[in-house]
Phi, psi and omega in degrees: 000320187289318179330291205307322162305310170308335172274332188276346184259349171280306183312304174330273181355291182298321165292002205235324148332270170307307188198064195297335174285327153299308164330309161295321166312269172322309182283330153325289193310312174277006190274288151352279180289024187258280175343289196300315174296296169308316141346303172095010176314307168301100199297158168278111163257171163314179164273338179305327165241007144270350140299331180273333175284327170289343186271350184271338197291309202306311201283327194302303183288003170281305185266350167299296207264346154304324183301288195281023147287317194277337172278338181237354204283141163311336179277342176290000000 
């Protein structure tokens, strides 16, 4: 079990390295969305508009943290 953390906090490590503003960004978003789930935040919908709903969530936080990527990332 300690392996499996271990490997998984390396990974972190290595995305936080390479590239901390989506990692900090992309990882809000599951954070978030955990908080809400457990909460009970989240309403029961069809699945049908809970796709549409996870895809519009997905593209808003996709161009919010690419945007303030292209302003902030070390390579520009």
């Amino acid at each position: 079990m300690f392996d499996k953390i271990g490997s998984v906090l390396d990974t972190v490590r290595g995305l936080l390295q390479g590239e901390p503003l989506r990692a900090i960004g992309y990882g809000a978003g599951v954070i978030v969305w955990i908080v809400a789930a457990v909460s009970g935040r989240i309403p029961d919908v069809p699945i049908e508009q809970a796709v549409v709903q996870a895809g519009a969530a997905a593209a808003v936080l996709a161009s919010i943290i690419e945007t303030a990527r292209r302003y902030v990332s070390p390579a520009n």
